[in-house]
C-alpha positions in Angstrom: -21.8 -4.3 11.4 -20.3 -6.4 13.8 -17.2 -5.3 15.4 -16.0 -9.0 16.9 -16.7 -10.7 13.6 -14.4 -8.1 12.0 -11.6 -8.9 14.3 -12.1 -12.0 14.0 -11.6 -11.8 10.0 -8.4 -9.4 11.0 -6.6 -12.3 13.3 -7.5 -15.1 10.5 -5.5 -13.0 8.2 -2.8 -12.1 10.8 -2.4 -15.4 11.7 -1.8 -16.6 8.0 0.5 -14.3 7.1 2.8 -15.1 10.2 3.0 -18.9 9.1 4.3 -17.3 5.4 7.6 -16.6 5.2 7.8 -15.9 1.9 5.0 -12.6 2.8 6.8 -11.9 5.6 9.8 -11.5 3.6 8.2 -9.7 0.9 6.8 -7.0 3.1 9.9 -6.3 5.1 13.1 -7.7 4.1 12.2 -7.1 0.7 12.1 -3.3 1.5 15.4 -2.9 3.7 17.5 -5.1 0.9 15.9 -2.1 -2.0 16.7 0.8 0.3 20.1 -0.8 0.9 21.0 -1.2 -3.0 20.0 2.6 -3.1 22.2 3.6 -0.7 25.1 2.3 -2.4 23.8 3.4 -6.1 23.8 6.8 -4.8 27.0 6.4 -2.4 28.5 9.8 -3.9 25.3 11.1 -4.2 23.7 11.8 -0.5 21.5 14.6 -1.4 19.8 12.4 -4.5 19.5 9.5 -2.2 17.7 11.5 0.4 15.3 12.5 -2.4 14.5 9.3 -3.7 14.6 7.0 -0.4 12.2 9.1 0.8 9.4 9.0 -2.2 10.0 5.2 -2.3 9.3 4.7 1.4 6.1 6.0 0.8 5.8 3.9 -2.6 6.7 0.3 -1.5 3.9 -0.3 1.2 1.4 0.4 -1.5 3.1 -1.7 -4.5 3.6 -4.5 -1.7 0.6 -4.6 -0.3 -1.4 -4.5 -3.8 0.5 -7.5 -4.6 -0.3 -9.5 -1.3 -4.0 -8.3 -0.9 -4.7 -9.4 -4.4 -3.4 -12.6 -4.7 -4.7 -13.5 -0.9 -8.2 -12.5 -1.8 -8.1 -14.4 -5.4 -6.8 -17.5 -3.7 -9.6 -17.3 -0.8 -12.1 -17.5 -3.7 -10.7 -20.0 -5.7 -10.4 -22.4 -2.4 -13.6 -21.6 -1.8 -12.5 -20.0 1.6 -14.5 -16.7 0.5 -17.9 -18.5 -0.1 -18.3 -20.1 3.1 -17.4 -17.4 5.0 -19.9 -14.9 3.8 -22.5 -17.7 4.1 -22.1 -16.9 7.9 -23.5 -13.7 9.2 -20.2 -12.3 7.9 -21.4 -9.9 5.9 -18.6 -8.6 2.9 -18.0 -5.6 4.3 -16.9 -7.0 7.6 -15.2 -9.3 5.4 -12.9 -6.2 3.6 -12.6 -4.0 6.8 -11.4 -6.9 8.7 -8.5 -7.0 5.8 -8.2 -3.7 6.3 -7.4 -3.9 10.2 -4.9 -7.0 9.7 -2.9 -5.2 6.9 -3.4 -2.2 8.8 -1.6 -3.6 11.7 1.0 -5.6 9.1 1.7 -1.6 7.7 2.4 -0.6 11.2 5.1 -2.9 12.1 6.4 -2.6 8.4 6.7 0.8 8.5 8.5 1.4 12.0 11.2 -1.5 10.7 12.1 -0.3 7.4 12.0 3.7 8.2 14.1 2.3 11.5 16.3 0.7 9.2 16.2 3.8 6.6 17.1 6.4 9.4 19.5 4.5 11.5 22.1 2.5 9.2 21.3 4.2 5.9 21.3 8.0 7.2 18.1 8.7 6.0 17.2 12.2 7.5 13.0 13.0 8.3 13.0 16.4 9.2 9.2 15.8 9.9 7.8 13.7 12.7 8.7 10.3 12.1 4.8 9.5 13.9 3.3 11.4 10.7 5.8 9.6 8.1 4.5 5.7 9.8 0.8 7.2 9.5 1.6 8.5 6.0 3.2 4.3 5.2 0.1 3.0 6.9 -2.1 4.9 5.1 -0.1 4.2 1.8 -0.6 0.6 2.4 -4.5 0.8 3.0 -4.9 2.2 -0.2 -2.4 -0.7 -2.0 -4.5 -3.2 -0.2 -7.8 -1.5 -1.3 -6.9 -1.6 -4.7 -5.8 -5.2 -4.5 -9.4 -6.2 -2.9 -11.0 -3.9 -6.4 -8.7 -5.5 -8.9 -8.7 -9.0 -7.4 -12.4 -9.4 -8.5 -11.4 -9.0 -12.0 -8.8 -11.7 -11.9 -9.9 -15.6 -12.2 -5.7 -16.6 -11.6 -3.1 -15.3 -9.0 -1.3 -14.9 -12.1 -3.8 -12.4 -14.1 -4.0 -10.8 -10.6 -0.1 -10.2 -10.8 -0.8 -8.8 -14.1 -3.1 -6.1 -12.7 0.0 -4.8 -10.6 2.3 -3.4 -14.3 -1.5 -1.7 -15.7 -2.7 -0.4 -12.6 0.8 1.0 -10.6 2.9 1.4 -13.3 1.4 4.3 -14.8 0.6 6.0 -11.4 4.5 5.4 -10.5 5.2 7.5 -13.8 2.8 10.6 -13.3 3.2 10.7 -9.4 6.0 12.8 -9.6 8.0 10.2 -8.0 10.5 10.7 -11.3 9.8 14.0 -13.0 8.5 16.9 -10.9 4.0 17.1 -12.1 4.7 20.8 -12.6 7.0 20.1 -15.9 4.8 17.9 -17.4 2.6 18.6 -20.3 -1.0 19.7 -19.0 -2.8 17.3 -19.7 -0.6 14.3 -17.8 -0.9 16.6 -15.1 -4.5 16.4 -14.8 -4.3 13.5 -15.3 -2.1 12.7 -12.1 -4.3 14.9 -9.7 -6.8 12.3 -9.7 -4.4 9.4 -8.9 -3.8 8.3 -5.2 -0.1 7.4 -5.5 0.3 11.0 -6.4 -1.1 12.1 -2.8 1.1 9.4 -1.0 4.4 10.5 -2.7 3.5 14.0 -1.9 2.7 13.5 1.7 5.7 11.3 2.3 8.4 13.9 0.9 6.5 16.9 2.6 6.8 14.8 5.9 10.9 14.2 5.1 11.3 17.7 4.4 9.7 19.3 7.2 7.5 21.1 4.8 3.6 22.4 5.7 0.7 21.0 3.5 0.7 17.1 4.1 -2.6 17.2 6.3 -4.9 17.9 2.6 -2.7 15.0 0.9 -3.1 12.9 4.3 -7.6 13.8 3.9 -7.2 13.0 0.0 -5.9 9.6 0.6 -8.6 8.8 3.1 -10.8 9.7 0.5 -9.6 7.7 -2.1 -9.0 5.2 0.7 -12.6 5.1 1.5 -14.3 5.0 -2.3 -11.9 2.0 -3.1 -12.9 -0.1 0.2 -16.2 1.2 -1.1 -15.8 -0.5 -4.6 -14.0 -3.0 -3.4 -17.2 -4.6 -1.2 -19.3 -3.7 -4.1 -17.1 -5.6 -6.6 -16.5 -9.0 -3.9 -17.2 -12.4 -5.5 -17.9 -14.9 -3.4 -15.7 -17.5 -5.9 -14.4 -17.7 -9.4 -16.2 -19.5 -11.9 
């Protein structure tokens, strides 16, 4: 594994998605303009927007960076971009954890914007280190990109790809506990949600605003899951679509 070839992968990406606007806009305006909408939905309701901002912030760098991450990595095979690159020494998984350090560095800055943003003129209130809630975003956004990279070999359009997004995060949004607390659900959805990342991420990110203990084991499970998926994910890598 070669560490300059990696970062060389990371820059390509970085540099693409600062000539995109529209990405750009997707990863952080996008955000700010939900969590502002929120605000105002729950005007008269502080406490439930404190509840709910919070969950989401650790929600949209995943769902945003699944969308991104997939159709990027459909379109480089399409183009053909993907094929000649891995007919250098680039080997595929240089190839996903140089992704992984450009979206990495893209969750950094979107995370210290929008919780900024969240905590300043929205009154969110983190009673946890705000440090731990940007690692928590970051880490959230890995795992969104990860699974974009898996799913994006299954796709032969950026519109199937987009497809993916309702079948694969829909159904995690709904057993996460994002919306009904895990612990009144029936037993078996409950299994069912243990083995899900998003689960982890909502868990971490409203330990982290609470001030509550326990976020470390959700922080290692995500890793985990982080890991297996980036795993899969270079498995699964097609040089092109046919």
């Amino acid at each position: 594994m070669n560490i300059s070839r990696i970062w060389a992968t990371a820059r390509r990406v970085l540099s693409q998605l600062r000539h995109d606007p529209r990405t750009i806009a997707l990863m952080i305006v996008a955000p700010i303009f939900l969590m502002t909408i929120l605000k105002y939905v729950y005007f008269n309701q502080p406490q439930t927007f404190q509840r709910v901002a919070g969950s989401l912030l650790g929600v949209f760098p995943m769902l945003v960076m699944f969308l991104i991450t997939s159709v990027a990595t459909l379109r480089e095979r399409t183009t053909g971009t993907l094929e000649r690159l891995l007919i250098l020494p680039l080997t595929k998984l240089e190839f996903i954890l140089g992704y992984a350090k450009a979206f990495g560095i893209a969750a950094l800055i979107q995370a210290i914007i929008v919780s900024s943003i969240a905590m300043g003129p929205l009154g969110l209130k983190i009673a946890g280190s705000q440090f731990v809630f940007i690692l928590v975003a970051i880490l959230d956004a890995l795992l969104g990109m990860a699974l974009g990279l898996f799913v994006s070999s299954f796709a032969k359009t950026e519109f199937q790809a987009v497809q993916f997004m309702p079948a694969i995060l829909l159904p995690q949004l709904l057993l996460s506990g994002l919306l009904v607390p895990r612990a009144s659900m029936p037993r078996l959805l409950e299994i069912i949600s243990n083995f899900l990342p998003l689960t982890y991420a909502v868990d971490a990110t409203r330990k982290v605003i609470s001030g509550g203990e326990g976020f470390g084991q959700d922080l290692f499970l995500i890793a985990i899951f982080l890991v297996a998926l980036l795993g899969f994910g270079a498995a699964s890598l097609k040089r092109k679509t046919k």
